[in-house]
C-alpha positions as CSV (number, residue, x, y, z in Angstrom):
1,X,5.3,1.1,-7.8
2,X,2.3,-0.4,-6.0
3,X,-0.8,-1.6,-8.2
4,X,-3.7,-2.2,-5.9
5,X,-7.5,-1.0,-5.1
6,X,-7.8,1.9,-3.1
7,X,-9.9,0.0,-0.3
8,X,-6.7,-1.5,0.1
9,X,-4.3,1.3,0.6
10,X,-4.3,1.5,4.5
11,X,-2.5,-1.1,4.7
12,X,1.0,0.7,3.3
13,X,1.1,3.1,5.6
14,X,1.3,1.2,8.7
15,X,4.4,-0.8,7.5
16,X,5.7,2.1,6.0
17,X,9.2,1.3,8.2
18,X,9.4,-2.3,7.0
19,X,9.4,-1.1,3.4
20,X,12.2,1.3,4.0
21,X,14.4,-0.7,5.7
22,X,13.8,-3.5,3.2
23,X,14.3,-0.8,0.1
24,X,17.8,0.4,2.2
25,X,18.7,-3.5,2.4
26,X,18.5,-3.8,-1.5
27,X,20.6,-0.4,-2.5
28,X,23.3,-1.5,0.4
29,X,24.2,-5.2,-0.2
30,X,26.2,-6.3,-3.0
31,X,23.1,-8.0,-4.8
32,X,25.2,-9.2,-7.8
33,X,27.7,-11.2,-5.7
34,X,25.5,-12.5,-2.6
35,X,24.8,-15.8,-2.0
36,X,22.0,-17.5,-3.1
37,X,18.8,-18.6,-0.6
38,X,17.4,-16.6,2.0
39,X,18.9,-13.7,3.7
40,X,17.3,-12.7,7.3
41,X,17.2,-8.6,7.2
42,X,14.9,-8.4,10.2
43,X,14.0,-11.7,11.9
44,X,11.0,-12.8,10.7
45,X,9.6,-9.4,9.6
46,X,11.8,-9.0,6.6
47,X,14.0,-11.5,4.8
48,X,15.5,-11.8,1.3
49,X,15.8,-14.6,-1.1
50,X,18.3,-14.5,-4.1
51,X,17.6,-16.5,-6.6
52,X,19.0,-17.5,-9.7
53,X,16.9,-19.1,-12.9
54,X,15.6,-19.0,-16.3
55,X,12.6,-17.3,-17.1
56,X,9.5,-19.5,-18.2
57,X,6.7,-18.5,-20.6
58,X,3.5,-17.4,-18.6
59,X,1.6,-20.3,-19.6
60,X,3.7,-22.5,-17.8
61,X,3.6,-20.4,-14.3
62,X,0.9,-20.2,-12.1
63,X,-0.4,-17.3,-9.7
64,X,0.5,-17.4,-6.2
65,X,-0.4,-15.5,-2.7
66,X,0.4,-14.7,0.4
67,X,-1.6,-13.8,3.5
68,X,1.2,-12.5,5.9
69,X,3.6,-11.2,3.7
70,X,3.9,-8.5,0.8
71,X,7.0,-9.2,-1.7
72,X,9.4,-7.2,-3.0
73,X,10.3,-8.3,-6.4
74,X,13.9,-6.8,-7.2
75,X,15.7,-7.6,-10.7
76,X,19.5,-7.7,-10.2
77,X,20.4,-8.3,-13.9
78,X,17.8,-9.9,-16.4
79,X,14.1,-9.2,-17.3
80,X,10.8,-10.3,-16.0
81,X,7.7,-10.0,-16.3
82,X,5.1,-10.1,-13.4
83,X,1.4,-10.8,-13.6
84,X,-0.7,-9.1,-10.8
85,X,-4.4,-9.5,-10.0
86,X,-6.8,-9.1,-7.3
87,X,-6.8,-11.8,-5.2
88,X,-11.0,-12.0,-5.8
89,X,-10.4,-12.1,-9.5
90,X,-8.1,-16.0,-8.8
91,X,-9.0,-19.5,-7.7
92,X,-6.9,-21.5,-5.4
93,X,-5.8,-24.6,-7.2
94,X,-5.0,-26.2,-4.1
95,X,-5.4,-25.7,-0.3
96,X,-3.6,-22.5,1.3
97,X,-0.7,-23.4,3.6
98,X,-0.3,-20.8,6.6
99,X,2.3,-22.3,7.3
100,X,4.6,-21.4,3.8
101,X,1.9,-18.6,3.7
102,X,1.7,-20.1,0.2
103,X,-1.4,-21.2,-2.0
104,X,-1.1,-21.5,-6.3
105,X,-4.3,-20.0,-8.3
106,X,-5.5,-20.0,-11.9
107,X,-5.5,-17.4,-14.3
108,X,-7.8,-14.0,-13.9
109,X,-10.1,-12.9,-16.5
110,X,-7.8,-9.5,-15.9
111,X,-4.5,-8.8,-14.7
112,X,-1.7,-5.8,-15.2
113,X,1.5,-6.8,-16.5
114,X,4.7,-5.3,-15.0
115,X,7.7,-5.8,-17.2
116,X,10.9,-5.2,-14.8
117,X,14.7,-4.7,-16.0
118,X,17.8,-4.6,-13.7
119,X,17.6,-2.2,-11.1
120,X,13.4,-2.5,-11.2
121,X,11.0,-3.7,-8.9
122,X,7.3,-4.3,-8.4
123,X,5.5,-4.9,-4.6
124,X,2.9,-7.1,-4.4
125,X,0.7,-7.2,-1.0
126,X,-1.6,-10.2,0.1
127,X,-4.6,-9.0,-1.9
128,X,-2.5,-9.0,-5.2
129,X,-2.0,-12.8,-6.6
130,X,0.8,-12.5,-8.6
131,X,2.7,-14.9,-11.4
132,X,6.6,-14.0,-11.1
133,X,9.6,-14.9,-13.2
134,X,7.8,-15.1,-16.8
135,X,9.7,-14.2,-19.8
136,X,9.3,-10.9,-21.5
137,X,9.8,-12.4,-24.9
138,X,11.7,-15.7,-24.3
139,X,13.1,-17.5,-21.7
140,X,16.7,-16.1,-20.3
141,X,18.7,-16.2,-17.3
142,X,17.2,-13.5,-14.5
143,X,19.1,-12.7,-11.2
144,X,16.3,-11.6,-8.5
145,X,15.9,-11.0,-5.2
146,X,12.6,-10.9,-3.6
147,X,12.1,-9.3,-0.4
148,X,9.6,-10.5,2.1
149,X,8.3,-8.1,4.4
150,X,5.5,-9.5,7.1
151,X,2.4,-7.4,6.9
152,X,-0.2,-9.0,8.9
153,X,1.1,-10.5,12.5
């Protein structure tokens, strides 16, 4: 599932190839015993981090965005729920860093909530800010990987 604006929806095709060899990635490696950190699937194209942690309420996560890079938000075992929203509808709450391709915004007046289970995942590209790892109903342990795939060189 992508959730975006049309005006936006050029920009899946061309990286059409990325997304399928990150999607093949994800049903070929043993997610439930790999390593944590980051995984490089295609140099700097595609790479996956596994991470490990506790869910938070939403209140106590912020938004975040990229520029370069879309994300792949897999659940290996665990729920979460993801917050997604225009990037126009968020302020920055600090200044963007190209070089993390990482900024942190505040809270939308709307935003689509994607609750995800094991074996579930949610895309977000740079126009969606997005506030991963929130608890569905309370904080538990969540197993994720999330996928990075480079969409603007």
């Amino acid at each position: 599932m992508i959730a975006s604006r049309l005006e936006d929806s050029h920009k899946y095709q061309e990286y059409a190839a990325r997304f399928e060899q990150a999607l093949a990635w994800l049903r070929s490696a043993d997610l439930a015993h790999l390593e944590l950190g980051v995984h490089t699937i295609d140099g700097n194209r595609i790479t996956a981090n596994v991470q490990e942690f506790t869910t938070a309420l939403s209140s106590e996560k912020a938004y975040e965005a990229h520029r370069r890079y879309a994300d792949i938000h897999y659940v290996v075992s665990g729920e979460e729920l993801v917050g997604v929203a225009h990037i126009s509808e968020v302020k920055p709450l600090q200044e963007f860093d190209d070089q993390a391709d990482f900024c942190l915004y505040g809270e939308p007046k709307s935003r689509i909530w994607v609750p995800l289970h094991a074996g579930e995942y949610v895309i977000t590209m740079p126009e969606d800010a997005h506030k991963p790892g929130c608890a569905l109903e309370s904080p538990k342990p969540l197993r994720k990987v999330c996928v990075k795939v480079l969409v603007s060189e």
